[in-house]
C-alpha positions, 0 to 999 in steps of 0.5 A: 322563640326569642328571649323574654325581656325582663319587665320592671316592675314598680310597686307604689302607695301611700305610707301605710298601704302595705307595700312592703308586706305584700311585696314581701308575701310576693317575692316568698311566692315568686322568689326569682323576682329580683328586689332592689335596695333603696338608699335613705337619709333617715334612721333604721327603725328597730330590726333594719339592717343596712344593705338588706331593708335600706343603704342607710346614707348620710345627708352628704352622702346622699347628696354626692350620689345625687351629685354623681348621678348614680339615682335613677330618681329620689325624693324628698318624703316628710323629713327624709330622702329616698332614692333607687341607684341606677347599679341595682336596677341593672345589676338586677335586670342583667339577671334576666329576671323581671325586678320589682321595686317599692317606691313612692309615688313621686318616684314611680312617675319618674322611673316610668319617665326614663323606663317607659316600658316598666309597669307601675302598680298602685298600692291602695289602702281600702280608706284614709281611715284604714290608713290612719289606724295602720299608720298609729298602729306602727307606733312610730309617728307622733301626731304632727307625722301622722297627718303629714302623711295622711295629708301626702296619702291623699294628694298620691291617692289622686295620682293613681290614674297615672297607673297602669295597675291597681290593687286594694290592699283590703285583705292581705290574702285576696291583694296578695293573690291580686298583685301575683296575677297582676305580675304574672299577666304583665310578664306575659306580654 
């Protein structure tokens, strides 16, 4: 029997969706998935800690690590950019241990570009309604941010068939048992 690859998973969705949340409720389930670190040019929100939620760079910084290569794909979302740097995703993978990132959706189509082997799973609010109340409920957006990212939740909603999964993120504990099974199915194969 020869040894199992490590699959790439990519966790994606509107602003909002409950990425973070469900990815967290996942990996205190299944603690040997590795996690990667995305570097952003916007600030730290209250309780983020540089090199453990984000690598908080510099728009220059940033823009060199563009420069030299070192993203295997990034973004520009709302006012910020975003990126994954190629050296956690294989630090992680030379683990052997499968990986997850959380991405946006404009990032997860380009990682399934240069990684067509990664399984990429949509995280979907139960409504554009739901989305708006969570994203208040934060009570980091002004108005202006708010239907921006409503505006972008819809046009990414319209990508989810690009997709290999996708979970409803409706009730915390049914999506959170969901994306497990989703996992634990895709690392079978």
């Amino acid at each position: 029997m020869g040894l199992i690859e490590p699959k790439l998973f990519v966790i994606s969705g509107p602003s909002g969706a409950g990425k973070g949340t469900l990815v967290a409720r996942v990996r205190e389930q299944m603690p040997n998935l590795g996690l990667t670190v995305s570097a952003t040019t916007r600030a730290p929100r209250a309780g983020e800690v540089d090199g453990v939620n984000y690598y908080f760079l510099t728009d220059d910084e940033f823009s060199a690590r563009i420069e030299a290569g070192e993203f295997i794909e990034w973004a520009q979302v709302h006012d910020h950019r975003y990126g994954t740097l190629a050296s956690e995703v294989e630090r992680n993978l030379a683990t052997g241990q499968s990986l997850i990132l959380e991405i946006d959706v404009q990032g997860a189509l380009a990682v399934k570009e240069r990684f067509p082997h990664a399984v990429l799973i949509f995280i979907e609010p139960p409504s554009l309604e739901v989305l708006r109340e969570r994203l208040i409920g934060r009570g980091s957006e002004t108005s202006e941010s708010l239907e921006l990212r409503l505006h972008t939740a819809e046009s990414e909603m319209h990508l989810r068939d690009r997709y290999d999964e996708i979970v409803v993120n409706d009730d915390l504990d049914r999506a959170t048992e969901e994306l497990i099974a989703v996992l634990h199915r895709h690392e079978r194969n």
